[in-house]
N, C-alpha and C positions, 0 to 999 in steps of 0.2 A: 418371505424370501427377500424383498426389499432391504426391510429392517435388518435380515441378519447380514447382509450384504454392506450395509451402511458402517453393520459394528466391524466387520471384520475388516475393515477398511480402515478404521481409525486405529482399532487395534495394532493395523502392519506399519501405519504410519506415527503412532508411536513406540514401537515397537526397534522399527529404524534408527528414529532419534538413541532411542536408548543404548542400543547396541553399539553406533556408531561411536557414543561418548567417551570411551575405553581408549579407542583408539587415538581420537583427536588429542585425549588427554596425554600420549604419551609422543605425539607429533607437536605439543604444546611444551613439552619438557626438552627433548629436544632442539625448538625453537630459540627455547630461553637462551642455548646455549651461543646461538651465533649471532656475531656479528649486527648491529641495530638493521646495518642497510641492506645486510643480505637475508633478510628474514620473511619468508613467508610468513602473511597472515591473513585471518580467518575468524567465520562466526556461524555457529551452525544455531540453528534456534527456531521453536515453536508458539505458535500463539495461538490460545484460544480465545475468541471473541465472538457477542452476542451476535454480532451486523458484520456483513462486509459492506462498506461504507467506501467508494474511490471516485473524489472528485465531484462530492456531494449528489452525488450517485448512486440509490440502494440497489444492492445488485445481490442481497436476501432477503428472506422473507421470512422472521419466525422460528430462525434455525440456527441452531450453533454451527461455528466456522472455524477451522480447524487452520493453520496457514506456516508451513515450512517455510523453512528457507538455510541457504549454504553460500556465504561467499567467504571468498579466496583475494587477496590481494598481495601487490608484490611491483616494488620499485614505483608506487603510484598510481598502477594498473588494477584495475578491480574488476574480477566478474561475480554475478551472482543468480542464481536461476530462486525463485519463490514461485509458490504455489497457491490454491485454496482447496480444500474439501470443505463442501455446504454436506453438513449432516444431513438437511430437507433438503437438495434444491428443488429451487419454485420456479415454473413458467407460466408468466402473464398470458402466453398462448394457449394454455393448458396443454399445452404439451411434457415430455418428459426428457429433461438432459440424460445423454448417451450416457455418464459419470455421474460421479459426485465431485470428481474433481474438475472441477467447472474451469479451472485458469495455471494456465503456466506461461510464466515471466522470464526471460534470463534479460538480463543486462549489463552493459559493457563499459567500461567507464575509464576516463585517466586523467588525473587531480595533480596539481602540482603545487607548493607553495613558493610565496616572495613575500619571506617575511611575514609579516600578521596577514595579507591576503593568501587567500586558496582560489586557486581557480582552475576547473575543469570544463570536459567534453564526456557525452557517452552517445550509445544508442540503449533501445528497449524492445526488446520484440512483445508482445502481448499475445498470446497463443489461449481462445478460448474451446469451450468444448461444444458442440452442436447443440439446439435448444430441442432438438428432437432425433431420437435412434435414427443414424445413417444421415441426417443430415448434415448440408456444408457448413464448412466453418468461415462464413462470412464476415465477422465479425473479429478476426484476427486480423494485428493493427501492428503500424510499426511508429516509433518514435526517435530524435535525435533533439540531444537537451546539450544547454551549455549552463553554469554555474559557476556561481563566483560566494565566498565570503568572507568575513573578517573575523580573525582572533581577537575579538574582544569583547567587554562587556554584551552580554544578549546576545552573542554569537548571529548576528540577521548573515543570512542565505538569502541571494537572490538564484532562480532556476526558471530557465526559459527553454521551454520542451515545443516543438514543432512534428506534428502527425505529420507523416508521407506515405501511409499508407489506403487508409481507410476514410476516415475522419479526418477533415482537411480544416486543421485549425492551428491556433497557438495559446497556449496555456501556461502563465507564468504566475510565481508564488514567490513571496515573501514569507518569509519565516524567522522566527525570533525563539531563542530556549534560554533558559537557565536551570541550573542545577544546585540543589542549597545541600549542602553534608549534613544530614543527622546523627549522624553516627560515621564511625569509623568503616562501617557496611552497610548504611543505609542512606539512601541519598533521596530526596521530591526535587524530580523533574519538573519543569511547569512551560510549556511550549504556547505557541500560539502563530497562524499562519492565515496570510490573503491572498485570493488569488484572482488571474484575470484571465480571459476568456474570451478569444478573434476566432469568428472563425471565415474559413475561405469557400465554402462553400453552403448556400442553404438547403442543398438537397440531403448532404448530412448530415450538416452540424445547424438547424437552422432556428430561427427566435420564436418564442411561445407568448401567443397572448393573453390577458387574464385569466383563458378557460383551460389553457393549458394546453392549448393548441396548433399546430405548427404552421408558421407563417410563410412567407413567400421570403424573406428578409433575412438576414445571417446575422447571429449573437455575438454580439459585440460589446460587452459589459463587464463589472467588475463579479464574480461569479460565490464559489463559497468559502465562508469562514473557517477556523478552527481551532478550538481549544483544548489542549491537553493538560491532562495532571498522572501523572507515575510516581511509582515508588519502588524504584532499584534496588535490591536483597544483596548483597554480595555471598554468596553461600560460600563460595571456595576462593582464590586466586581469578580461576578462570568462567566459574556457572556463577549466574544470577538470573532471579526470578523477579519480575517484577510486573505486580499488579498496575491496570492501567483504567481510566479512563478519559474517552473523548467526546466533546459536541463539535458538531457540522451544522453549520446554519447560511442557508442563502443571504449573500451582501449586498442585492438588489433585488426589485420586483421583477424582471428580467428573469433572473437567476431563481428564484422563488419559484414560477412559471417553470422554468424548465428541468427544475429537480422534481419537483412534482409529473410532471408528464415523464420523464424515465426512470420513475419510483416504480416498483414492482406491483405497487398498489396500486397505480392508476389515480389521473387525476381525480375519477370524480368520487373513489374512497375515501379524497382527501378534506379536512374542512381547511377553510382560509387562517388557519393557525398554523397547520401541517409545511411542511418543505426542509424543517431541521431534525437531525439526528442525535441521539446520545445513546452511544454504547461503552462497552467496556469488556474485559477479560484480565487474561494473563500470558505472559511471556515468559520463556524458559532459552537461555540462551548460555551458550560455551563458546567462549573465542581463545584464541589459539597464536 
């Protein structure tokens, strides 16, 4: 009953996707017609991947992850709600999530440029799903970020996100991309990102020591890496598919420690080599 419950789930949610493409595609021809500044726009788009992977974080286990998403922007303003379905989900508790869709995201954003800078405000709600039937959702988190970056070579993004709801920390990234043309449809992505890691309190967010253990002391280190490589499809004007893969790797012993202690495996599955990830899938995306 589980299993068939798992298929019929991925089934409606691509199912969705599909159905919906019809329409956006003729909200996309439409679009074409007006105006640059008075134009809605949009990306609706699926990915499947090995790992959910957030924040050098495994938050699966062994299971493929299925991950919608829909946004909409317009004059600057951008909202977008993303999801996950964990095909397995896995509790370190042994207990059993209420879903399979373990997380839903909306967030809220407003970007402006001056010239070759962009700089933005959002918020992020974080809405997860109970780690056991009927229980709370404790674990639902809120976020507010600011960003800035430059139109130029490497495209680098700075983003400084502040939790105020749960998790009392601050978590900021650097990010660097390039995109090389292979083709007149076909483009390699090649990304790469750092990130760092305050936090305000150690009763939530708190530091881990060699064993993986949580200290009296609040984490205050440079936290995890990230490297990506893609390959961008152009199938139409508006869909592209584009195969991906990324490694997550901890940037400090600190950070090593505490990816491993909220790995679903548990520190002590882990050997002294263990705390990085490499996953990979694919993306299916229509913008508008």
């Amino acid at each position: 009953m589980k299993n068939r419950m798992k298929i019929i789930m991925i089934i409606f949610s691509l199912t969705l996707i599909l159905t919906t493409l019809p329409m956006l595609s003729r909200a996309a021809e439409a679009s074409d017609q007006a105006p640059a500044e008075d134009k809605v726009t949009g990306e609706v788009a699926a990915s499947v991947l090995s790992a959910y992977i957030w924040r050098g974080q495994e938050l699966t286990r062994h299971s493929i992850v299925i991950q919608p998403s829909m946004t909409v922007g317009y004059k600057g303003f951008t909202a977008n709600v993303w999801g996950n379905l964990d095909t397995d989900p896995y509790s370190a508790a042994d207990g059993e999530y209420s879903s399979n869709f373990t997380e839903t995201d909306v967030t809220l954003s407003y970007t402006h440029k001056f010239g070759i800078v962009s700089a933005g405000a959002g918020y992020i709600y974080y809405g997860l799903a109970a780690a056991t039937p009927g229980g709370p959702d404790l674990m639902d988190s809120q976020e507010v970020f600011i960003t800035m970056g430059l139109d130029t070579i490497l495209a680098p993004t700075l983003t400084v996100y502040k939790e105020v709801d749960h998790y009392h920390q601050w978590y900021a990234t650097l990010g660097i991309s390039h995109t090389f043309a292979l083709h007149e449809k076909v483009g390699l992505k090649l990304a790469a990102q750092a990130s760092y890691l305050k936090s305000d309190d150690e009763t939530t967010y708190p530091e881990f020591d060699s064993d993986s253990l949580a200290t009296a002391d609040k984490f205050n280190n440079l936290h995890d890496g990230m490297i990506s490589a893609s390959l961008p499809v152009s199938l139409t004007g508006h869909l592209t598919v584009t195969p991906t893969v990324t490694y997550v790797f901890p940037l400090s012993d600190d950070a090593k420690y505490e990816m491993k202690a909220r790995g679903l495996q548990g520190s002590a599955n882990l050997s002294e080599k263990d705390g990085s990830f490499l996953y990979g899938g694919v993306i299916l995306s229509f913008t508008f």
